[in-house]
C-alpha positions in Angstrom: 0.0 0.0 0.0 2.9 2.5 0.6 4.1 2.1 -2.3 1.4 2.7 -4.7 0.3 5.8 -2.7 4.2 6.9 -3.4 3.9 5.9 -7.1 0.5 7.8 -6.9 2.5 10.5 -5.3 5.5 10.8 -7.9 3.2 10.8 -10.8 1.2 13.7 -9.6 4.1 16.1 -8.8 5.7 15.9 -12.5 2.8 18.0 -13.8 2.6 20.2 -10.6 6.3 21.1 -10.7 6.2 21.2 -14.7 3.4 24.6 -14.3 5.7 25.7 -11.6 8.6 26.0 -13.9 6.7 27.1 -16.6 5.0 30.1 -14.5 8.8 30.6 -13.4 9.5 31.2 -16.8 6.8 33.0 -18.4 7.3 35.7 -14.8 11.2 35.7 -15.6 10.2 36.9 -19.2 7.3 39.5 -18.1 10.1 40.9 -15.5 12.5 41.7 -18.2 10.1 43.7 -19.6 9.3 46.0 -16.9 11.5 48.8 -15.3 11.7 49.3 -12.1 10.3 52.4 -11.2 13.4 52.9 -8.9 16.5 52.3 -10.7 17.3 53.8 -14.0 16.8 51.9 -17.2 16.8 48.4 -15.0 14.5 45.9 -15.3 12.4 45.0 -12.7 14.5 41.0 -13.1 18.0 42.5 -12.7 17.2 45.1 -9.6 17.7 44.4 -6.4 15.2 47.2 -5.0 12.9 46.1 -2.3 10.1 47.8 -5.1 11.7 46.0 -7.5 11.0 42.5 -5.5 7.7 43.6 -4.7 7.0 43.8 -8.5 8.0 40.6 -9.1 6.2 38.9 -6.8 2.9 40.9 -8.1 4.1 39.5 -11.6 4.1 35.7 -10.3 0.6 36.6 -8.3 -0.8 37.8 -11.4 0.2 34.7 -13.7 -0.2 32.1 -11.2 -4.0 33.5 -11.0 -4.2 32.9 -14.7 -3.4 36.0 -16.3 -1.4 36.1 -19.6 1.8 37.7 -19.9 0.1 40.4 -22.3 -2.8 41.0 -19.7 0.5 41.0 -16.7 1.9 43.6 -18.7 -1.3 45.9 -19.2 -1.4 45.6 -15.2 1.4 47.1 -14.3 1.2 49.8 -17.2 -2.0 50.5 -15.7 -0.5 50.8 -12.4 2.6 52.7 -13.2 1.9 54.3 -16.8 3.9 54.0 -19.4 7.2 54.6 -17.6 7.5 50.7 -16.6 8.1 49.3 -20.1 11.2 49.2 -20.8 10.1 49.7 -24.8 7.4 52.2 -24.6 4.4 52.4 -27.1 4.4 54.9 -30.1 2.0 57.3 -29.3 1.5 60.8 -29.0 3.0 61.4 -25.9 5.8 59.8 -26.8 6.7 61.3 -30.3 9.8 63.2 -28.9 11.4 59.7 -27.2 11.3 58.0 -30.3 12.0 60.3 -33.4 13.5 63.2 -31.5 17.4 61.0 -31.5 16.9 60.8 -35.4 16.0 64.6 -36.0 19.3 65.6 -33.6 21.4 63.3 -35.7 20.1 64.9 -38.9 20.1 68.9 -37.8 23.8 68.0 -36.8 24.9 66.4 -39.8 23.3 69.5 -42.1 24.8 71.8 -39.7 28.0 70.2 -39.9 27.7 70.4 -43.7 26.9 73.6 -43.7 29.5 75.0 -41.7 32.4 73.0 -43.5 31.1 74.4 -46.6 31.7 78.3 -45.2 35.1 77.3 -43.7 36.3 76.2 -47.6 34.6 79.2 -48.7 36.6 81.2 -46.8 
């Protein structure tokens, strides 16, 4: 009798530690998402605030409840706006964050041209 309920016992915990791993996972990938509202440009998986910890534990409670890594993620943008991805949407109030690099590296290359051009002319 012991050991058929220890056979019983080792076939059960396969699939129990197998969602374990797998929410372990899926949490691990969510956290590298997220920045930690803390540090600078960290992610929530790397940081070793106590915010940072508290994060992550919110991420696990959120998947082990069922949620999906997309719905995990529009939690804690919710909760802390856009500042916790760590690749923020396109959208309006983040126009200058994405394009403004590109128009400074453009302005300085015409005004470089431009001002080699005077310095030959002179």
């Amino acid at each position: 009798m012991r050991y058929l309920l220890l056979f019983l016992m080792l076939m059960i915990s396969p699939p129990a530690m197998a969602q374990e791993a797998d929410i372990e996972t899926r949490a691990r990938k969510v956290s590298q998402s997220l920045r930690c509202v803390v540090c600078q440009n960290q992610s929530i998986d790397d940081s070793d605030a106590p915010l940072a910890a508290d994060m992550r534990k919110l991420v696990r409670d959120r998947l082990k409840a069922g949620d999906s890594d997309a719905e995990v993620i529009a939690y804690m943008q919710e909760r802390y706006g856009d500042y916790v991805l760590l690749k923020p949407p396109v959208q309006g109030n983040t126009y200058a964050l994405w394009f403004l690099p590109f128009v400074l590296l453009i302005g300085g290359g015409v005004w470089f041209i431009r001002t080699g051009r005077r310095g030959e002319a002179s």
